[in-house]
C-alpha positions in Angstrom: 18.5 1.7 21.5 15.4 -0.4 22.7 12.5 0.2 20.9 9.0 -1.4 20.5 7.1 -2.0 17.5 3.5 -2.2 18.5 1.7 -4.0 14.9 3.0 -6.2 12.7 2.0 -5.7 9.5 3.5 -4.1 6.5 4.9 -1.1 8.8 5.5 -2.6 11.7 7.5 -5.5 10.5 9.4 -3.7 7.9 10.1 -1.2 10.0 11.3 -3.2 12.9 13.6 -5.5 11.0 14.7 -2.3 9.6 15.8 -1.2 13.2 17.1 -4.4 14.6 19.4 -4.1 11.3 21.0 -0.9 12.1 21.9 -2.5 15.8 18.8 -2.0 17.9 17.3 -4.5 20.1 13.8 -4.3 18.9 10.4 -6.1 20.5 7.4 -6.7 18.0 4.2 -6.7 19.6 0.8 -8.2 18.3 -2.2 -9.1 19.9 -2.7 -12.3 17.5 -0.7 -15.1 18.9 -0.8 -17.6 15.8 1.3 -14.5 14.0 3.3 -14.1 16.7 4.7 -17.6 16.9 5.0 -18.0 13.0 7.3 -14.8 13.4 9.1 -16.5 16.5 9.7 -19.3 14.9 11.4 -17.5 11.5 8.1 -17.8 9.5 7.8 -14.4 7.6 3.8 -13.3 7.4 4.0 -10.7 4.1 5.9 -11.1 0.9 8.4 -8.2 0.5 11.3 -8.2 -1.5 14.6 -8.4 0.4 13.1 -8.5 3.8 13.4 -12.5 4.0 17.2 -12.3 4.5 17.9 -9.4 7.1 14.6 -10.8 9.1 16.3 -14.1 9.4 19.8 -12.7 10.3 18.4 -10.8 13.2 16.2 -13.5 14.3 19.3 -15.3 14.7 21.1 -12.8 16.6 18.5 -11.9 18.7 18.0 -8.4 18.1 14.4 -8.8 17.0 12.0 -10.9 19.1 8.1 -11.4 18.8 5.4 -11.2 21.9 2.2 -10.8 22.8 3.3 -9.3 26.2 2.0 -5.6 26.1 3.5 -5.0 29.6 7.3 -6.3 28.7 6.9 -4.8 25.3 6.1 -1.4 27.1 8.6 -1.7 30.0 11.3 -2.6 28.3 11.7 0.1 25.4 12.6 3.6 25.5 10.7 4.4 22.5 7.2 2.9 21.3 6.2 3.0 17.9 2.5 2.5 17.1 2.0 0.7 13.8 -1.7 -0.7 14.0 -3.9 -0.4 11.2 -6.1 3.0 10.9 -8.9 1.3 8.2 -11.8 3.7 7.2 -15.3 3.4 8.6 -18.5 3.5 7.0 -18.2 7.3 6.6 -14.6 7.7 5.5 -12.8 8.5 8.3 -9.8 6.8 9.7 -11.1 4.3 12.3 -8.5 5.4 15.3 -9.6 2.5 17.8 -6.6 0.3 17.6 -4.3 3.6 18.2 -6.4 4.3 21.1 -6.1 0.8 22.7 -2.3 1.1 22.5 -2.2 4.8 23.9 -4.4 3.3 27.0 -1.6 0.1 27.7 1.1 2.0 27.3 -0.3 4.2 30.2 -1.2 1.9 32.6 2.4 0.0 32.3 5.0 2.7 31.5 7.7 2.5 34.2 9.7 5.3 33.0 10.1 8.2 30.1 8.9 7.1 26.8 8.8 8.2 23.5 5.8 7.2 21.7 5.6 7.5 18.1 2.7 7.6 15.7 3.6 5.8 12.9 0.5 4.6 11.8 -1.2 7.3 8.8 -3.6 9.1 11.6 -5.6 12.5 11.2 -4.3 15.4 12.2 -4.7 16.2 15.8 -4.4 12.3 16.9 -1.0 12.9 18.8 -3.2 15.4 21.2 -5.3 12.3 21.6 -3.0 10.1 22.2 -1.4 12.0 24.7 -4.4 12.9 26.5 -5.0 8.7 26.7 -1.7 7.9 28.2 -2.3 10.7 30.3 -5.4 9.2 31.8 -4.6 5.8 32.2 -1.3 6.3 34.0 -1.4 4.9 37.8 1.0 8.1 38.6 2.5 10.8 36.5 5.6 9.5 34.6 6.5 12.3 31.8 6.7 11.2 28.1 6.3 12.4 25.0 4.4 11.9 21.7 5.9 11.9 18.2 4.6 11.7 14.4 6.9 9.8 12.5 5.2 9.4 9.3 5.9 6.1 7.1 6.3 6.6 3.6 7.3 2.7 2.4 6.2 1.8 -0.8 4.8 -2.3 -0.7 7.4 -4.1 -2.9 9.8 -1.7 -2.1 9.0 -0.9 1.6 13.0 -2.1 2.5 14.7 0.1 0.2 12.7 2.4 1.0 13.6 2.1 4.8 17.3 1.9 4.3 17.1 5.0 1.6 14.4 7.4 2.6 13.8 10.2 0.5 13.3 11.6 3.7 12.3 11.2 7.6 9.7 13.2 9.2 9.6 14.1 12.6 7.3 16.4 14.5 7.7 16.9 18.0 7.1 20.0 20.6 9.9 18.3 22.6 13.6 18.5 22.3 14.6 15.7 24.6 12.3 13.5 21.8 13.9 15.2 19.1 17.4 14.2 20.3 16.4 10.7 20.9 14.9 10.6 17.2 17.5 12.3 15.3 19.9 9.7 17.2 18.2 6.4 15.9 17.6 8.1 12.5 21.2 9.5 12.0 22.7 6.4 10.5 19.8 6.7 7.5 20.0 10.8 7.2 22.0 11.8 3.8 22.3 15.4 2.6 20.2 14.9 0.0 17.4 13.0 2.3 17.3 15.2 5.0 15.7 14.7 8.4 12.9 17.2 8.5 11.6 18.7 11.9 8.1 20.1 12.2 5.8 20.7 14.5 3.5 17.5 14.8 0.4 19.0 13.0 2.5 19.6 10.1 3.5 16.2 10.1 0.4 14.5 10.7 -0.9 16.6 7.6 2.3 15.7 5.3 1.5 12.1 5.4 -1.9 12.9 3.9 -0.8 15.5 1.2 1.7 13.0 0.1 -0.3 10.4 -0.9 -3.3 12.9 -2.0 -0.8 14.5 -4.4 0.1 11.0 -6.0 -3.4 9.9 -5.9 -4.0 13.2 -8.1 -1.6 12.5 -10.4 -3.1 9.0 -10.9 -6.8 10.2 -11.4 -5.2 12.8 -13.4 -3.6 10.5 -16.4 -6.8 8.2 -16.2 -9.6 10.8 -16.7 -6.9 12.0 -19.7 -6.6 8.6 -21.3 -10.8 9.0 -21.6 -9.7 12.1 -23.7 -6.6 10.7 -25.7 -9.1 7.3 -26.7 -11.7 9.5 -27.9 -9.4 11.9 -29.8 -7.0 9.4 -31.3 -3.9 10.2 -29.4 -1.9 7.8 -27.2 -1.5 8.8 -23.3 2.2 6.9 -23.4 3.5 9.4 -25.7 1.5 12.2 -23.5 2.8 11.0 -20.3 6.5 11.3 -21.8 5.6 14.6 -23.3 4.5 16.1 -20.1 7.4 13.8 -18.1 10.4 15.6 -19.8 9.0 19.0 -17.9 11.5 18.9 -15.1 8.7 21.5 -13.0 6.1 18.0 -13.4 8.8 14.8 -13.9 7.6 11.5 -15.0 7.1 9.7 -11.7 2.8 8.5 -11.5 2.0 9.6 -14.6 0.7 6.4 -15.8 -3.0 5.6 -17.2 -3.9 2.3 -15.9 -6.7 0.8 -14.0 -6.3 3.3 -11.1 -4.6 2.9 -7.6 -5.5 0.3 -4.6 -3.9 -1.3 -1.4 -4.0 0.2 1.9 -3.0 3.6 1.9 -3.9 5.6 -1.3 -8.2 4.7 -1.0 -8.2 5.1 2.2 -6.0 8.1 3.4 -7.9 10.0 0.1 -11.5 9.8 2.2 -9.4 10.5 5.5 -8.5 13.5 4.4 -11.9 14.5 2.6 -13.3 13.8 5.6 -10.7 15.5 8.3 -11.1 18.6 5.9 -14.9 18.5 6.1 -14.4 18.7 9.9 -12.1 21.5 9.8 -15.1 23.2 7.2 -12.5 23.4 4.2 -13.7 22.5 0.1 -12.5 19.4 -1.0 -13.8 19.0 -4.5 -10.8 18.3 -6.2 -10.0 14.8 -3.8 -13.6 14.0 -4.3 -13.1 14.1 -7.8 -9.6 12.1 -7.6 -11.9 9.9 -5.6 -14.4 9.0 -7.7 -12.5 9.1 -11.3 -10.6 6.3 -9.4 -13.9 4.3 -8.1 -14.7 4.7 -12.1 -11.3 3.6 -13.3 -11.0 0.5 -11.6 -13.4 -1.5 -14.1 -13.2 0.1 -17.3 -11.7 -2.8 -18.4 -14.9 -4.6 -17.6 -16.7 -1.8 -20.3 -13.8 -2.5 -22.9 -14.7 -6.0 -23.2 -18.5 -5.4 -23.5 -17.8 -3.6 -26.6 -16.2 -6.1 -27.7 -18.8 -9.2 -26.7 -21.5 -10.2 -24.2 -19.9 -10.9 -21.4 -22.9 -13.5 -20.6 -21.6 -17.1 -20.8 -18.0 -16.1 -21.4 -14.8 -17.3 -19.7 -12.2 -14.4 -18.8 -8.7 -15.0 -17.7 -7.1 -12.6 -15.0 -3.6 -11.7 -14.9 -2.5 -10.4 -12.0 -4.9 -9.8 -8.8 -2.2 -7.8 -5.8 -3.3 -4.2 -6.3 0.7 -3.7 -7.7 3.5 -6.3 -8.6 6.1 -7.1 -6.3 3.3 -7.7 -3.5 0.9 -9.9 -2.3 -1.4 -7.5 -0.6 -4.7 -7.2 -2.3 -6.7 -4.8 -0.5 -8.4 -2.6 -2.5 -7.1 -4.2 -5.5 -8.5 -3.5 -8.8 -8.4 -6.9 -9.8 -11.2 -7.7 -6.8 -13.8 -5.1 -8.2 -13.5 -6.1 -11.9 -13.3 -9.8 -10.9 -16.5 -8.9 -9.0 -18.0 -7.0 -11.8 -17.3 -9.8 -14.4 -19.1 -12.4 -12.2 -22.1 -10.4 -11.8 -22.3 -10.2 -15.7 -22.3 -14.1 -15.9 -18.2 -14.5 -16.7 -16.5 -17.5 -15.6 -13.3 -16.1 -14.4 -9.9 -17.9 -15.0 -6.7 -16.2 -12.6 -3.0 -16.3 -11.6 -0.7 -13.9 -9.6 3.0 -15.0 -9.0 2.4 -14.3 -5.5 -1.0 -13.3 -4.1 -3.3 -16.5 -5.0 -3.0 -17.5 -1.5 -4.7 -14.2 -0.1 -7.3 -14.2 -3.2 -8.2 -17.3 -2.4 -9.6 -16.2 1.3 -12.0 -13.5 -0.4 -12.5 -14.5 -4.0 -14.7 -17.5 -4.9 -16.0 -19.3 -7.6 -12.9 -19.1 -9.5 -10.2 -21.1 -10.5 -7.0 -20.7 -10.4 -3.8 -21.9 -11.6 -0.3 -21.9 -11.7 0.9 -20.5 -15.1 -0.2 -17.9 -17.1 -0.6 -20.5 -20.3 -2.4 -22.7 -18.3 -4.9 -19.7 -17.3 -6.1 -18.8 -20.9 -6.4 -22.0 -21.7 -10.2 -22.0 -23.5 -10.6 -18.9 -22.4 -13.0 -16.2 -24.7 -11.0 -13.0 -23.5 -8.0 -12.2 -21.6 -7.9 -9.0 -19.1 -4.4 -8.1 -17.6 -4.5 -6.1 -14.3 -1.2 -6.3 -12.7 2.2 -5.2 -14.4 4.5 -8.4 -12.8 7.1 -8.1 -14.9 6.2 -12.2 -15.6 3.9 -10.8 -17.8 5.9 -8.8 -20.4 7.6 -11.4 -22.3 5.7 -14.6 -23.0 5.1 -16.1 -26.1 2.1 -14.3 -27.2 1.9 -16.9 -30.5 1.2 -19.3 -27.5 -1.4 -17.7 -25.9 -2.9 -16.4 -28.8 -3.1 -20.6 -30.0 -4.7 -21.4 -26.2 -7.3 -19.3 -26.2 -11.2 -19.7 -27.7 -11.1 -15.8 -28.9 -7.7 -13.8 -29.2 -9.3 -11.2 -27.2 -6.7 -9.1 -24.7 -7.3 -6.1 -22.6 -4.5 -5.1 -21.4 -5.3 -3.1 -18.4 -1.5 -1.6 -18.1 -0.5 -0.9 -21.0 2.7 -3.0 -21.0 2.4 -4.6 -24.4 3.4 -2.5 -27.7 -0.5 -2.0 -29.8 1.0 -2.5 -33.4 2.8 -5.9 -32.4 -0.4 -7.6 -30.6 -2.2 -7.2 -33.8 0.4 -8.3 -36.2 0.1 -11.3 -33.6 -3.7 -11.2 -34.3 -5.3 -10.5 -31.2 -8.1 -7.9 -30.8 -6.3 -5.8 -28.4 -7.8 -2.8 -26.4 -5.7 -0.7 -24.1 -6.4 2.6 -22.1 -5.6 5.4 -23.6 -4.5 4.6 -26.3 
């Protein structure tokens, strides 16, 4: 099948190297011609586990190509995925105006039917506007048809993910559509990861719910952990506890520093405010909203019960907004970075793999290229991302580098009892 992939960011790219994997001749579109020609020429733009190898391999064979052509990109597929970004505005709401450019090319230079597919998160009711774009900018009437096709790929695991859906929604009003999705889609569909037809509200909305739900569940354990510090319990052994329910299960029931990136902050306002539209309540997402705002630098208080943070240098660990990434939008590590500055901390960091981004938006820091290196001198230690680096250094080490054995450690990866016995002062959360 020919298909287009109109974005190429986490989504697009994954999702196209996906396709061009199972067979398909698939075109990448992007507007930026610098990215373009770094993909051309076998230059991957995002770090993602396993995509390095299957991008390169169909590079080489020429089932995946890169332009900036909107009118051969259109032309020349029979189904157009749009996979531009959707980013909030100032009041929330997804900012639909890269979808709407799309919807308008692919009017004016569609040649012949088209299936175009919403795969970027968008509120419910955008594949009515969509439709109603393409509709206007067409020179004569050529039929088509518009489908959401929801992504649901986790960063750092966004190719598993695509090759082993838990499952694939499509929502369509069309059956000629529906054939032509269940066809590129069959090779992926198992039993047990079904693909699911709905109608394309229902699908618009699913994207949403999912990622409210495991938003909840996040906001949930943190504002718990509050409870657990304050009445001497440990949220681990709470999380397990309530885990081993099989009607709950275990999966984002970690206290931490809260969630980040690009989908979870954002699609949670999208949805308060698409629900405030329709004139529904949505107390309970506000909440899950603003226990997560909180969240993010209670780290920052931890320490200041500890010492003044005036004066004092702190050493990050960690800055993507989750390992195995190096996205760092909306990452935890940029508000309590932030935060420690404004109190007068020098700030000391390293990330396996996102320096290169922090270094764009973060200044006034250094950085380095070790953990051991990092603390070196340093009066406190805060750890914000879980990369898996992390979990077994030699603590006796670090303890002997730094000015003040002082660790926060923002995931709770490291066992309480045995950073004492090393003699740090350790603080955790929830615990």
């Amino acid at each position: 099948m020919r298909l287009t992939m109109v974005g190429t960011g986490y989504v697009g790219l994954v999702s196209g190297v996906g396709f061009a994997n199972l067979g398909n001749d698939v075109i990448c579109l992007d507007i930026e011609e610098e990215k373009v020609n770094r993909l051309s020429n076998g230059q991957l733009t995002i770090y993602e586990p396993g995509l390095e190898e299957i991008f390169a391999r169909n590079l080489k064979d020429k089932r995946l190509t890169f332009t900036t052509d909107t009118q051969k990109a259109c032309q020349k597929s029979e189904v157009i995925f749009i996979c531009v970004g959707t980013p909030p505005n100032s009041r929330g709401e997804a900012d639909l105006a890269a979808v709407k450019d799309v919807a308008a090319f692919i009017g004016k230079y569609m040649n012949d039917y088209k299936v175009v597919v919403n795969k970027s998160t968008v509120p419910v009711g955008t594949a009515e506007i969509v439709r109603n774009i393409i509709r206007k900018h067409q020179f004569e009437p050529i039929p088509f048809d518009v489908v959401s096709n929801p992504e649901f790929l986790r960063e750092g695991a966004a190719v598993k993910d695509f090759e082993n859906p838990d499952r694939i929604i499509v929502g369509t009003d069309s059956d000629r559509a529906e054939k032509i999705m269940s066809s590129l889609y069959r090779s992926l569909a198992r039993t047990e990861r079904p693909i699911m037809l709905t109608d394309i509200r229902s699908a618009e909305i699913i994207k949403y719910a999912s990622n409210a739900m495991l938003a909840t569940r996040i906001s949930f354990m943190n504002q718990l952990a509050h409870f657990c510090e304050k009445a001497g319990a440990d949220i681990t052994q709470v999380s397990r506890g309530m885990g081993l329910d099989a009607r709950i299960g275990s999966r984002f029931l970690h206290a931490g520093l809260g969630y980040g990136g690009s989908c979870f902050p954002k699609d949670v306002k999208a949805l308060i405010s698409t629900m405030e539209k329709y004139g529904c309540d949505t107390d309970l997402f506000q909440a899950v909203d603003r226990i997560n705002d909180k969240q993010n630098t209670t780290v920052v208080e931890k320490l200041q019960s500890v010492m003044p943070i005036e004066g004092i240098t702190v050493a990050i660990w960690g800055i993507s907004f989750k390992p195995k990434t190096d996205d760092i939008r909306e990452a935890p590590s940029i508000k309590i970075i932030e935060r420690l500055q404004d109190l007068g901390a020098e700030i000391h960091a390293f990330d396996p793999i996102a320096m290169d981004n922090a270094k764009k938006i973060l200044k006034d820091i250094e950085f380095f290229s070790n953990p051991y290196d990092t603390v070196c001198g340093c009066d406190a230690l805060i750890l914000v991302t879980e990369w898996d680096v992390f979990r077994n250094l030699d603590m006796k080490r670090v303890k002997n580098l730094m000015k003040r054995p002082v660790i926060i450690d923002g995931r709770n990866i490291y066992a309480a009892e045995a950073m004492k016995e090393n003699g740090f002062t350790y603080l955790s959360i929830g615990r």
